[in-house]
C-alpha positions as CSV (number, residue, x, y, z in Angstrom):
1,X,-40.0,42.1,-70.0
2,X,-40.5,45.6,-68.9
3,X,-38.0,45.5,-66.2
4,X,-36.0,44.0,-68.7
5,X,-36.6,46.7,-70.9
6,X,-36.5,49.6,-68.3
7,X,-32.8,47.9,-67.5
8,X,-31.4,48.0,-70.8
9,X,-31.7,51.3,-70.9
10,X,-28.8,51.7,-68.7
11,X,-27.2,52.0,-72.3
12,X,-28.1,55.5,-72.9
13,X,-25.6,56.8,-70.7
14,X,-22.8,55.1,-72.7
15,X,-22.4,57.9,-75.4
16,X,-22.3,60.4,-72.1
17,X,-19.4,58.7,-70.9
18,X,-17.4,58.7,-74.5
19,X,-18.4,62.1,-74.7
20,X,-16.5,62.7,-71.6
21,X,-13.1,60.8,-73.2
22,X,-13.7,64.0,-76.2
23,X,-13.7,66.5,-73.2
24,X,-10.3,64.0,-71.8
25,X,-8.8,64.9,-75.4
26,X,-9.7,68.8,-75.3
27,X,-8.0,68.4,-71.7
28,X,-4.9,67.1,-73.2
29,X,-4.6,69.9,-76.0
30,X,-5.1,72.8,-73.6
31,X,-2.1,71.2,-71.3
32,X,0.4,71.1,-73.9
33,X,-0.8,74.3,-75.7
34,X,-0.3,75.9,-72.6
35,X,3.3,73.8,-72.0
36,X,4.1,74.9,-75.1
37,X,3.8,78.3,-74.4
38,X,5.2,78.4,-70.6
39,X,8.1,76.7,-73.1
40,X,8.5,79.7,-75.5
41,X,8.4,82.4,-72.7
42,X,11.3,80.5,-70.7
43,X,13.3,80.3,-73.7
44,X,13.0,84.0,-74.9
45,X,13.1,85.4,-71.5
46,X,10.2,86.9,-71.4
47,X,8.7,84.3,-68.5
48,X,8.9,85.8,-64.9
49,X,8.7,84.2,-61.8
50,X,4.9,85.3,-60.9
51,X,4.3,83.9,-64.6
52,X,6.1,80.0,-64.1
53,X,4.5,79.7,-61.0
54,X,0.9,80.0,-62.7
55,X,1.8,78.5,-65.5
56,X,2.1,75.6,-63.3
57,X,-0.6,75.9,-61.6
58,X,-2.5,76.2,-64.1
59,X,-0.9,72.7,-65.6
60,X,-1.6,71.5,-62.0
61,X,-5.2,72.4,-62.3
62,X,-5.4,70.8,-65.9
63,X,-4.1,67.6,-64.4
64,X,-6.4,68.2,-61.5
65,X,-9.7,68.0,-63.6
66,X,-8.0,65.1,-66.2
67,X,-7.4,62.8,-63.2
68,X,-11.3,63.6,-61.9
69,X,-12.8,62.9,-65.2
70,X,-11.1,59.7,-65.3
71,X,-13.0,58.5,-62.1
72,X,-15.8,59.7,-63.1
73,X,-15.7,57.5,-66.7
74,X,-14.2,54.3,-65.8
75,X,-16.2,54.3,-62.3
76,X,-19.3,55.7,-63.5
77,X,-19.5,53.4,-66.6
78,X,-19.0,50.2,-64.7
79,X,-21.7,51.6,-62.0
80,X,-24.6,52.7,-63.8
81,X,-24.0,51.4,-67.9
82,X,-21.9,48.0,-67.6
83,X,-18.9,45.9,-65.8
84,X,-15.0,46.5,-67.4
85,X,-13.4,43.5,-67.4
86,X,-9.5,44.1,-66.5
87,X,-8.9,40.6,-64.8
88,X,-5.4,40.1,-64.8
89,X,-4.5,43.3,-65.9
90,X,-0.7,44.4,-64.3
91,X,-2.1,48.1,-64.7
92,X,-5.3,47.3,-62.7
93,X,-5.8,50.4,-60.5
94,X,-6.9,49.8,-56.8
95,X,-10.3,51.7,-57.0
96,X,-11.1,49.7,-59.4
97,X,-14.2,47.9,-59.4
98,X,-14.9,49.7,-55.6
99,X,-16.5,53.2,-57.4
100,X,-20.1,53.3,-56.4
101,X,-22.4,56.2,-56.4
102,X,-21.2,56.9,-53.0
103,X,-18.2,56.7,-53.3
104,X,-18.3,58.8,-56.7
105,X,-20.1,61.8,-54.8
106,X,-17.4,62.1,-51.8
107,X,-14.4,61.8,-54.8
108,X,-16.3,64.2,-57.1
109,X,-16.5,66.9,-53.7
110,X,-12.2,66.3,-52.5
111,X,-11.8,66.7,-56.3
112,X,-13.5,70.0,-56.6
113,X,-11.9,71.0,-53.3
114,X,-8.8,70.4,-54.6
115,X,-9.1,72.6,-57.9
116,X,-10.5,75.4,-56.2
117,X,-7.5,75.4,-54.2
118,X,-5.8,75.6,-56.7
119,X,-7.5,78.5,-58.3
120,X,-7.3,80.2,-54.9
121,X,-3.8,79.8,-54.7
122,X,-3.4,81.4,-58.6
123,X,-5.3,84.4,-57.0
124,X,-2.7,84.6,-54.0
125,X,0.2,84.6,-56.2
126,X,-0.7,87.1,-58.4
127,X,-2.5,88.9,-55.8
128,X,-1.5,92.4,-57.1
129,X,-3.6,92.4,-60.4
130,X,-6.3,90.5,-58.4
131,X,-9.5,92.7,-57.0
132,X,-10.0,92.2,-53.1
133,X,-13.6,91.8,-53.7
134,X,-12.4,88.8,-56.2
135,X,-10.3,87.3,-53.3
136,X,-13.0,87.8,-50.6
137,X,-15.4,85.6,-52.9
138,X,-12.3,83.1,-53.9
139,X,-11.7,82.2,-50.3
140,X,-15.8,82.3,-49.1
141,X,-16.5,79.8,-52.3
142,X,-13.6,77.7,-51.3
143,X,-14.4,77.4,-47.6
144,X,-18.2,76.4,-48.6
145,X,-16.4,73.4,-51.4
146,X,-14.6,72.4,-47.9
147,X,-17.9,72.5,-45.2
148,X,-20.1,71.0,-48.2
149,X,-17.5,68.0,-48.7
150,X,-17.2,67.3,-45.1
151,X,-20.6,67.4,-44.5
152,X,-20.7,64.9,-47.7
153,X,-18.4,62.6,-46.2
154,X,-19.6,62.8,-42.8
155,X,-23.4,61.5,-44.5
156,X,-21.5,58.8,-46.3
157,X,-20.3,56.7,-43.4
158,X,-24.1,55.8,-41.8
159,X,-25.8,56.1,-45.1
160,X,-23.3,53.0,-46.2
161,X,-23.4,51.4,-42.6
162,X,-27.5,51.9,-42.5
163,X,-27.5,49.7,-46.0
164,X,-25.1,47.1,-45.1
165,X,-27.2,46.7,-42.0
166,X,-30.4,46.4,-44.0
167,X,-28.6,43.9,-45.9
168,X,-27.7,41.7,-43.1
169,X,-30.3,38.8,-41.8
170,X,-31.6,40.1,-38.0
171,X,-30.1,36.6,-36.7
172,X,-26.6,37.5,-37.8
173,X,-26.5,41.0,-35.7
174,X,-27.5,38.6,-33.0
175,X,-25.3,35.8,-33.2
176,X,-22.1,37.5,-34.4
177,X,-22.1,41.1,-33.2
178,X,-22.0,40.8,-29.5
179,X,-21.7,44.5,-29.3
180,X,-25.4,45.3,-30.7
181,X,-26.3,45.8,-27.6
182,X,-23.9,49.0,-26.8
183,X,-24.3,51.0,-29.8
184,X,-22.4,54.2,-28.4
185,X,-19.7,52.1,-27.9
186,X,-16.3,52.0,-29.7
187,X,-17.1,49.1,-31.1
188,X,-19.5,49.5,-32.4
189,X,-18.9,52.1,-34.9
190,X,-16.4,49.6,-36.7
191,X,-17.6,48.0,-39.9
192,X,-20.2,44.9,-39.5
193,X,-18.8,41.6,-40.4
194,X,-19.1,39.8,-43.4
195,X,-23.0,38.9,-43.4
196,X,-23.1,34.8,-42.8
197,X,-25.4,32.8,-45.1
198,X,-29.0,33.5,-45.5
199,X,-29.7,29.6,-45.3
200,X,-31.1,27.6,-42.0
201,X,-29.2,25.3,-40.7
202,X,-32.5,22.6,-41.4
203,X,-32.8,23.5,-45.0
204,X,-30.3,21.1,-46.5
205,X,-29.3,17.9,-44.2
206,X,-26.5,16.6,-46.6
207,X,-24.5,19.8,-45.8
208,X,-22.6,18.5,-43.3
209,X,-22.1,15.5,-45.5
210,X,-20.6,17.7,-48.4
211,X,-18.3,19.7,-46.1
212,X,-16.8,16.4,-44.3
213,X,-16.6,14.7,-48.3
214,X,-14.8,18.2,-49.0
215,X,-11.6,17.5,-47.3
216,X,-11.0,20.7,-45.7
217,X,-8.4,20.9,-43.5
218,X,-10.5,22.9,-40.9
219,X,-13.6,24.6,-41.1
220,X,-13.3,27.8,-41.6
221,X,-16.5,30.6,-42.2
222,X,-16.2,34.1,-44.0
223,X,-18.1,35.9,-41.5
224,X,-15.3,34.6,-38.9
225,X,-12.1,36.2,-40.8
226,X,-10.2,39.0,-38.4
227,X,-10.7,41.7,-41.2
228,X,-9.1,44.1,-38.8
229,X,-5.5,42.0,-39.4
230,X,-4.6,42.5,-43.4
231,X,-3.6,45.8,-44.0
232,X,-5.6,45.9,-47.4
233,X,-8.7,43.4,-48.1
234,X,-11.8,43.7,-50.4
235,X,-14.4,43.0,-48.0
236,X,-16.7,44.1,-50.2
237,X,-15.4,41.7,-53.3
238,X,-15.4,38.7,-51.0
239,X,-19.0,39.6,-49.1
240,X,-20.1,39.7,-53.0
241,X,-18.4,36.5,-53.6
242,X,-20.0,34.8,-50.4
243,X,-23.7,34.7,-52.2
244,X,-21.5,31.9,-54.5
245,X,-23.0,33.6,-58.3
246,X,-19.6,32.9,-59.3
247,X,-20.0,29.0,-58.9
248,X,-23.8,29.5,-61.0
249,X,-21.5,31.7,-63.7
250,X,-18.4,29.0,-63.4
251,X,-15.9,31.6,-63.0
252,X,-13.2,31.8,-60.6
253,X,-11.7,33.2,-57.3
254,X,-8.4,33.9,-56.8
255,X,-6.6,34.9,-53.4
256,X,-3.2,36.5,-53.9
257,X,-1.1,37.9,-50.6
258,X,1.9,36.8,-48.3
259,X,1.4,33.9,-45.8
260,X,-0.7,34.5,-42.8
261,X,-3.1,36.3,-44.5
262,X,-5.9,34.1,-44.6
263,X,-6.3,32.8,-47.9
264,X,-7.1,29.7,-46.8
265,X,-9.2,30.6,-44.5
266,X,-11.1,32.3,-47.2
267,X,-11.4,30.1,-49.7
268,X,-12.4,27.2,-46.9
269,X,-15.0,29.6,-46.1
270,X,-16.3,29.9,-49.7
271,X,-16.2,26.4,-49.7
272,X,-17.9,25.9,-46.9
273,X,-21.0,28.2,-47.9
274,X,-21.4,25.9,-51.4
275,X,-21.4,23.0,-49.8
276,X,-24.1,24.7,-47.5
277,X,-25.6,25.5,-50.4
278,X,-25.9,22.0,-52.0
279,X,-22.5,22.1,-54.2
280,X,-20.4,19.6,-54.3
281,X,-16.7,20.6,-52.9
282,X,-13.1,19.4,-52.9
283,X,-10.2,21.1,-51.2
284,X,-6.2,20.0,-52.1
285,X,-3.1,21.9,-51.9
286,X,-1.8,22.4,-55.3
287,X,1.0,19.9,-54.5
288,X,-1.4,17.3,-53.6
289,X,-3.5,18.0,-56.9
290,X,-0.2,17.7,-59.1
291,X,0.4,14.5,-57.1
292,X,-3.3,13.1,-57.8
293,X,-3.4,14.0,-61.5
294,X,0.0,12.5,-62.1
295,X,-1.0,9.3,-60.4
296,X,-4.2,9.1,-62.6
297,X,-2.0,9.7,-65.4
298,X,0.5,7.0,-64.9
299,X,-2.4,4.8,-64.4
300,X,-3.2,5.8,-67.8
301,X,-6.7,7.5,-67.0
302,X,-6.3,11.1,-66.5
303,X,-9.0,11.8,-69.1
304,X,-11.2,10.2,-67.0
305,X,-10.1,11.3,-64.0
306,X,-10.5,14.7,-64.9
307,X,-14.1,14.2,-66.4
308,X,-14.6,12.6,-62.9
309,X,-13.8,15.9,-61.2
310,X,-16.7,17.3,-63.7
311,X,-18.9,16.6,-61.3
312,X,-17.8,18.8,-58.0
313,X,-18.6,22.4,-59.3
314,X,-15.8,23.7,-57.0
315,X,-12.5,23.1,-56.1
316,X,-10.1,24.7,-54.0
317,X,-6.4,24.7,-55.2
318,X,-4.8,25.9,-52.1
319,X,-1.0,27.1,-51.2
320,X,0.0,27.8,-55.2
321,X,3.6,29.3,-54.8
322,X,5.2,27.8,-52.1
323,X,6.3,24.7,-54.2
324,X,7.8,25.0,-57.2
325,X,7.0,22.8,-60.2
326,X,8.8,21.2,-63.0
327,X,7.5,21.2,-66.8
328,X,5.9,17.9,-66.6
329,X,4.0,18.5,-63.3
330,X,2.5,22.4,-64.7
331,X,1.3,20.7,-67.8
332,X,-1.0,18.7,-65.5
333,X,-2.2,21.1,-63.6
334,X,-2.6,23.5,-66.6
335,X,-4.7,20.5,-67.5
336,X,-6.4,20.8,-64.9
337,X,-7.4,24.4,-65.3
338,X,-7.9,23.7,-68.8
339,X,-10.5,21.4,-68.2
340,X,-12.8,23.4,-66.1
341,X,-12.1,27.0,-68.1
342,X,-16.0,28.2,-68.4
343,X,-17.2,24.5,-67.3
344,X,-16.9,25.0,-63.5
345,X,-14.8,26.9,-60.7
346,X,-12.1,26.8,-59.0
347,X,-11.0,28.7,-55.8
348,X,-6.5,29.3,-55.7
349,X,-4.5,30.5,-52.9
350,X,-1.8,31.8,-53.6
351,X,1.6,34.1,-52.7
352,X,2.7,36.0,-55.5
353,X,0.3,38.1,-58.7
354,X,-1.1,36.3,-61.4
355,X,2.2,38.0,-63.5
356,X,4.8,35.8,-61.0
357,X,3.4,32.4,-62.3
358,X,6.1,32.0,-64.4
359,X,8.4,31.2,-61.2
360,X,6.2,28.9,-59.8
361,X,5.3,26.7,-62.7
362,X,8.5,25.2,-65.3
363,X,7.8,25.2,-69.1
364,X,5.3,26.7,-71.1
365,X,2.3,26.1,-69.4
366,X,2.5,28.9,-66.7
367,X,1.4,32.0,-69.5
368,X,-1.1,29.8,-71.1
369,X,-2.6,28.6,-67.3
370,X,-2.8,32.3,-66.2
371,X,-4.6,33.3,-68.9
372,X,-7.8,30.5,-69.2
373,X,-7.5,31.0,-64.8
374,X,-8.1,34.8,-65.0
375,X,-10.1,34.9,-67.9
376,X,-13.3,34.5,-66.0
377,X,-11.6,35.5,-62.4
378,X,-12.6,37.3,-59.6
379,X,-8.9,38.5,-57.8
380,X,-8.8,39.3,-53.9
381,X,-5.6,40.8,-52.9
382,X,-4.7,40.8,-49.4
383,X,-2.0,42.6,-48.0
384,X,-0.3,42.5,-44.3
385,X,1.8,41.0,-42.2
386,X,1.3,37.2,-41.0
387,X,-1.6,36.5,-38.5
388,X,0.5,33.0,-37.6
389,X,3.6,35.1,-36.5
390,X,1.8,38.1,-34.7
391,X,-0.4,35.7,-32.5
392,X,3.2,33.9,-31.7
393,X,4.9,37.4,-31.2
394,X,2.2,38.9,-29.0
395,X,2.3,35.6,-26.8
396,X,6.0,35.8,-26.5
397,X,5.8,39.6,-25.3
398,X,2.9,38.2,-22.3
């Protein structure tokens, strides 16, 4: 109960943060009080060309700080007070949800860089009511913002690599970093794979059994993904999502990129580590799910075939996208999701946003789907080019 206690009050900081949306507001004012006038001096003539030039800068600088203190509420209130849920959300920024206190410190020094270069630049332009002893101090206060942020970002990098690596089982560095042994080299300075599963091989003996039952079409493993290929992936989302709380919290996982990405491989992979972890699995293209339900249903027991499904808490809907579906087939499978919203998981692959559904899926069902499948949704999107085609490309060069 005291940790408990001690934790909750995490909650203290919340007024901090909404004091900082007042200082966001006062922000605001002084901009277009300041517009207002750079406005009235244009049109009466009376602005010169020093003057424009730091009005804008000055409007530059406003923005400057704005933009900072936005970081600093949305990504210090979901890191130290509680998690914002904008699942789904088209405006979803891509920081989002990646802010820690790390990362907070090394934005908090670029963004003070930044302004005071923008002050020193105001001090430039109107150098010849500025005093030299003013621009001496200006540029000697802006080179130390610049040596104390590199030094600041420099620290980041091995503070962050020295706590993934105390995060990461001793057997793992062995078995899947067969460069540990060089550590000057090249190598090993990129970042460590996904940490594999915590869990001896000898713990659970039906494993094996589960991941056969599964129907995967391979076996796949996280900690075996080429995250060097996608141009953009959330390692950190899906090394969160590989300790499987979202199949204890029955929410979802959904992979959204262009083919080749490894989507699949992902989701087997997640599949994989809860059947390791004594969950019951079952893997189907969403084509071959439609197909199932609507057999069940013309044998007149979807109900039941459904409530049969109850008992695997995850399933893996892979390949949504690249078959389009009529109105009768999406109300099954919104059915389907239906079923299971906040009574188990499921895993979807998938080509195009969350927002795109609508061309996928015929009728009504697509809006209504979308919104009990992202509700309680973890989203991984993965951008690059198709691992399929540059394997075939870079075999065709040899």
């Amino acid at each position: 109960m005291l940790g408990y206690a001690l934790f909750a009050t995490r909650w203290l900081q919340a007024p901090l943060y909404f004091g900082l949306v007042v200082v966001q507001g006062v922000y605001v004012y002084k901009f277009f009080n300041e517009l207002w006038t750079l406005i009235l001096r244009c049109v009466s003539g009376r602005a010169t060309e020093t003057y424009v030039m730091l009005s804008v800068l000055k409007l530059v600088d406003v923005v400057m700080i704005a933009n900072l203190l936005i970081m600093v509420i949305v990504g210090g209130y979901e890191t130290f007070v509680s998690r914002i849920d904008l699942t789904g959300h088209r405006d979803q920024p891509e920081w989002f949800s990646h802010v820690n206190p790390n990362v907070l410190k090394v934005k908090l020094a670029t963004a003070i860089v930044g302004i005071s270069s923008v002050h020193l630049l105001q001090m430039f332009v109107d150098v010849q009511h500025t005093a030299q002893h003013s621009l001496l101090w200006g540029t000697t206060i802006h080179m130390a913002f610049i040596l104390s942020a590199a030094i600041l970002a420099y620290m980041s990098g091995p503070m962050l690599a020295r706590t993934e690596h105390a995060h990461t089982p001793a057997h793992t560095h062995k078995e899947s970093d067969p460069t540990a042994a060089a550590p000057h080299s090249t190598a090993a300075r990129t970042p460590a794979p996904i940490p594999a599963q915590a869990t001896p091989r000898e713990a659970d003996a039906g494993a094996e059994e589960r991941i056969r039952a599964a129907g995967f079409p391979a076996r796949k493993l996280l900690e075996t993904y080429d995250e060097e290929h996608p141009r953009t992936f959330d390692r950190d989302t899906v090394a969160r999502l590989g300790k499987l709380d979202f199949v204890a919290t029955r929410r979802n996982v959904v992979f959204v990129g262009p083919p080749g990405t490894g989507k699949t491989h992902l989701a087997i992979g997640l599949g994989v580590r809860a059947c390791q972890a004594g969950h019951q699995v079952l893997f189907a293209t969403a084509a071959e799910w439609a197909a199932r339900l609507a057999g069940a249903r013309a044998e007149g027991r979807l109900a039941e075939e459904l409530a049969a499904l109850d008992a695997y808490p995850v399933l893996v809907v892979d390949e949504v996208g690249y078959t389009p579906f009529d109105a009768e087939t999406s109300a099954l499978l919104f059915q389907l999701v239906a079923h299971r919203y906040e009574r188990a998981s499921l895993i979807v692959t998938g080509d195009r946003p969350l927002g795109r559904w609508d061309e996928i899926f015929g009728g009504p069902s697509a809006s209504a789907m979308v919104d009990r499948l992202a509700h309680h949704a973890e989203i991984v999107r993965i951008d690059g080019d198709s691992y399929r085609m540059r394997r075939a490309t870079a075999a065709w060069a040899e």
